[in-house]
C-alpha positions in Angstrom: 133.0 32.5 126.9 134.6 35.4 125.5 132.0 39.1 125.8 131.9 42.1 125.3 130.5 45.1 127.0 128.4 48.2 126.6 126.7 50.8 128.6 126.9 48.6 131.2 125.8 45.3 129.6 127.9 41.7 129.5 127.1 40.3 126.1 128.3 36.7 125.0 129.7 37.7 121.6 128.4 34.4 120.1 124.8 33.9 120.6 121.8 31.2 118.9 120.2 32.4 116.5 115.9 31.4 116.3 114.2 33.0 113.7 112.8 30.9 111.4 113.5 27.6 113.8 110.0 26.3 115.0 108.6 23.2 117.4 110.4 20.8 118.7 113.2 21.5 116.4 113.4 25.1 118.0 112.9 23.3 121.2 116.0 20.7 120.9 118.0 23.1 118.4 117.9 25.2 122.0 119.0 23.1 124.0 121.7 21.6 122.1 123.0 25.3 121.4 123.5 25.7 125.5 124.4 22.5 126.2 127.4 22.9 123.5 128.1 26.3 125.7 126.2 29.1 124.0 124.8 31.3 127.0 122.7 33.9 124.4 120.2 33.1 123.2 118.1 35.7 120.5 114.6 35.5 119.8 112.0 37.6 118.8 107.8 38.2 119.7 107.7 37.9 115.4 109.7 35.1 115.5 106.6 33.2 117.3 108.8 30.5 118.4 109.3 32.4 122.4 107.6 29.4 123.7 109.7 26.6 122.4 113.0 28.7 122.8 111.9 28.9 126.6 111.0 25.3 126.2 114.8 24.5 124.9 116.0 26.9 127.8 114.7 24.9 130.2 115.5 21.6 128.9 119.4 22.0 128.6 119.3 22.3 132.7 121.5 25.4 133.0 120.4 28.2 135.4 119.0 31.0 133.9 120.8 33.5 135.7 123.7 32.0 133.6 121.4 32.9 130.4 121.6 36.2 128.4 118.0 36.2 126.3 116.9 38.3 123.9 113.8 39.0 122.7 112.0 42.0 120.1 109.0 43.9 119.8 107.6 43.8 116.8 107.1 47.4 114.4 103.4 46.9 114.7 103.6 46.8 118.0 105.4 49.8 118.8 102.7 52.5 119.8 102.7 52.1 124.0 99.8 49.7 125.1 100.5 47.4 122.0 104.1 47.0 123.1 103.7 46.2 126.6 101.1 43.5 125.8 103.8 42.4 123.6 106.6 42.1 126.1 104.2 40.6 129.0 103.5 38.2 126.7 107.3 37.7 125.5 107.5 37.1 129.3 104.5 34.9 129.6 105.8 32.4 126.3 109.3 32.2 127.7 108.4 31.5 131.1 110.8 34.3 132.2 110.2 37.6 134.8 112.6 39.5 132.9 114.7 39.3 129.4 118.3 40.5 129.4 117.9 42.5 126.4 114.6 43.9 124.8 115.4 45.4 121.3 112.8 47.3 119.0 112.9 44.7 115.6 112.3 47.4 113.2 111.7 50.9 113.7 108.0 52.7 113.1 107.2 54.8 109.9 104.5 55.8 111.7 105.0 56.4 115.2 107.8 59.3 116.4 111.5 57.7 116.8 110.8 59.5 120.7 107.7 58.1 121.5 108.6 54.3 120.9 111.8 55.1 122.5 110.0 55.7 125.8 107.8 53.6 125.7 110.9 51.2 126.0 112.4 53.0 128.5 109.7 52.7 130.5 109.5 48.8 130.0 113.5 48.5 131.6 112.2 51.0 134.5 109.5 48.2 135.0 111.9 45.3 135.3 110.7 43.4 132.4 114.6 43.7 130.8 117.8 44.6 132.4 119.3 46.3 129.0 117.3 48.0 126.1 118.7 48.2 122.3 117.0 48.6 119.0 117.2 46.7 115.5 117.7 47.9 111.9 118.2 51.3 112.7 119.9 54.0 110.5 122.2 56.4 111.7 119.9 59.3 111.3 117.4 57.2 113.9 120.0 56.3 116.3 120.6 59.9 116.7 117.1 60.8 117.3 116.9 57.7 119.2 119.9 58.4 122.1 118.8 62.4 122.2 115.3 60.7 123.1 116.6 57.9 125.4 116.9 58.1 129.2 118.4 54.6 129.4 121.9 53.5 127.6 120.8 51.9 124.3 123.4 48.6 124.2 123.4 47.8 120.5 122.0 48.3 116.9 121.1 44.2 115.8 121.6 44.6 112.0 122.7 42.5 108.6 126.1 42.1 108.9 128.4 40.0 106.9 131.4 40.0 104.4 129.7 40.9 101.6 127.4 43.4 103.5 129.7 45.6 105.8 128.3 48.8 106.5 130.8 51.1 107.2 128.6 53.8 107.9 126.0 52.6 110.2 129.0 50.5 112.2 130.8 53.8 112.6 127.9 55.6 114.2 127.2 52.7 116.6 130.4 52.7 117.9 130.2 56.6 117.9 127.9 55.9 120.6 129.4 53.5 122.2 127.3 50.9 121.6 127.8 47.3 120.3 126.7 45.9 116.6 125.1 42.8 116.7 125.1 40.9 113.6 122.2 38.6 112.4 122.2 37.0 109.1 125.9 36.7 109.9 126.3 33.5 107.3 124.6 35.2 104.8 122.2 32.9 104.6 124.5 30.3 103.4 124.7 32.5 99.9 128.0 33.5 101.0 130.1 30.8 102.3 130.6 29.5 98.5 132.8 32.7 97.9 136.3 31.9 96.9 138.0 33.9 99.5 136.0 32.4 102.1 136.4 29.0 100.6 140.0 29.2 100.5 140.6 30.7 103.9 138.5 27.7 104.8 140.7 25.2 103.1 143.7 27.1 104.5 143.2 27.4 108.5 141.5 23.7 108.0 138.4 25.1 109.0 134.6 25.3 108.0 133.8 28.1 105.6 131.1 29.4 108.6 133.7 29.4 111.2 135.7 31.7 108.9 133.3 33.8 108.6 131.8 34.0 112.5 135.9 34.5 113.4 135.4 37.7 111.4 132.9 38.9 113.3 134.2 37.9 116.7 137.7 39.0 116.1 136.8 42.9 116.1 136.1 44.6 119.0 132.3 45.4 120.0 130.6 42.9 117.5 128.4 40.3 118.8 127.2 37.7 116.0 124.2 35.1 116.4 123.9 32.5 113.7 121.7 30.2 113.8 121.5 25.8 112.9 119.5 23.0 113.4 122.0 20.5 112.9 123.9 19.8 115.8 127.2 19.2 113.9 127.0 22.9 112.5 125.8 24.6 116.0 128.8 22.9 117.3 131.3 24.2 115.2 130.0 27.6 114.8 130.5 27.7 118.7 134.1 26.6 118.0 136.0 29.2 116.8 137.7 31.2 119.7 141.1 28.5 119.1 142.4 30.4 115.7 143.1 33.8 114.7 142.7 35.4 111.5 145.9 37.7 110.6 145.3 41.7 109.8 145.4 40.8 105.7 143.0 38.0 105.7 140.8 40.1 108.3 141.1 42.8 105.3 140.5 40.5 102.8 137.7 39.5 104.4 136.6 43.1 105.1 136.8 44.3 101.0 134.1 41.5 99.9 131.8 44.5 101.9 132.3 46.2 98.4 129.7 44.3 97.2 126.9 45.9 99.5 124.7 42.6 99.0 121.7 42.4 101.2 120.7 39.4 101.7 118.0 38.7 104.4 116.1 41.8 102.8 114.8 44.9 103.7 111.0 45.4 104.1 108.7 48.3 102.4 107.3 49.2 105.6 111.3 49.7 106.9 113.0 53.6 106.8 115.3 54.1 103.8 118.9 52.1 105.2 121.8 53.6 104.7 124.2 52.2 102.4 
């Protein structure tokens, strides 16, 4: 299983997406997904699925020291007694001591960028997570958010896919040092009918998804979690560490980011993101 580190942290670059997945087929879809090798597994406390994904955990039979989970606090849920309710019971609903990674899901409009920032601190000082990141956060908050932080913030989890590159925000992660995660990596499906993906596809002999998830996984420091409930597809989104895409189709690739598509949306209640 190929990784890749940050601030101290060992991240599995491919991971199993959840959200949206619910009962038994979040359960199975779980299970299958680590079974078929995938040790990270992302979930969220808005997701409200922690309980079957712990459910799937535990029914594919590998140790969970061999595990990397992630889970999120939600932006309602920021301000400090709300939050650790929600991570104990994060904890409680996975059936877990401690989570490998605790991110905040979206950032406050309310509450200061420094005051939610401690408040997770505090949660990896009290062992509920080894590593703390945050999600869907621009570059003017990841600044506020590291001169807050006392604790190595590991990643930024944000939309990230061909047509939806971000040059800016991907340039101020890795300013930090820290790794992009990518969710929504398929676009949703809306993007795997795109020519250039199609014929790279057709070309390497490979599915239009594994294209795209090579992408991701073939530059350094991004992490990517799609997600399936058909085994066929979680399968062969796994499989794609035996091809290489060359520097002009990586390029090619790269210049459908002109676009600047969103696709999995951005909520009213979110900060203005930067384009």
């Amino acid at each position: 299983m190929q990784t890749a580190t940050a601030h101290g942290a060992t991240i599995p670059v491919i991971g199993f997406g959840t959200w949206n997945i619910s009962g038994e087929h979040c359960a199975r879809s779980v299970a299958d997904a680590i079974k078929i090798g995938y040790r990270h597994i992302d979930t969220a406390a808005g997701y409200r699925n922690e309980d079957r994904v712990g459910e799937g955990v535990r029914a594919s039979g590998v140790p969970r020291e061999q595990l990397f989970i992630t889970t999120k606090v939600a932006s309602e849920n920021l301000a400090e007694a709300d939050f650790n309710r929600s991570v104990e019971n994060s904890l409680r609903q996975l059936k877990v001591d401690q989570v490998d990674l605790l991110l905040i899901h979206w950032p406050s409009k309310v509450l200061p960028v420094a005051e939610t920032i401690a408040t997770l601190n505090a949660a990896k000082r009290k062992g509920w997570t080894k590593h703390i990141g945050v999600s869907n956060f621009t570059i003017k908050l990841l600044a506020e958010a590291w001169r807050a932080t006392k604790e190595p913030i590991v990643t930024n989890q944000i939309e990230y896919h061909p047509y939806l590159t971000q040059e800016n925000v991907v340039a101020a992660i890795r300013g930090h040092g820290m790794l992009l995660t990518a969710y929504s990596p398929l676009g949703r499906q809306v993007i795997l009918d795109d020519p250039v993906i199609v014929d790279l596809a057709r070309k390497k002999g490979r599915t239009p998804a594994q294209i795209v998830l090579r992408w991701d996984t073939q530059q350094a420091g991004v992490v990517t979690i799609p997600k399936s409930t058909n085994e066929v597809n979680i399968r062969a989104n796994f499989d794609i560490f035996n091809f290489e895409l060359s520097d002009a189709e990586m390029k090619a690739l790269s210049a459908l980011g002109a676009r600047k598509q969103r696709i999995a949306g951005w909520p009213p209640a979110a900060p203005e993101w930067d384009p």
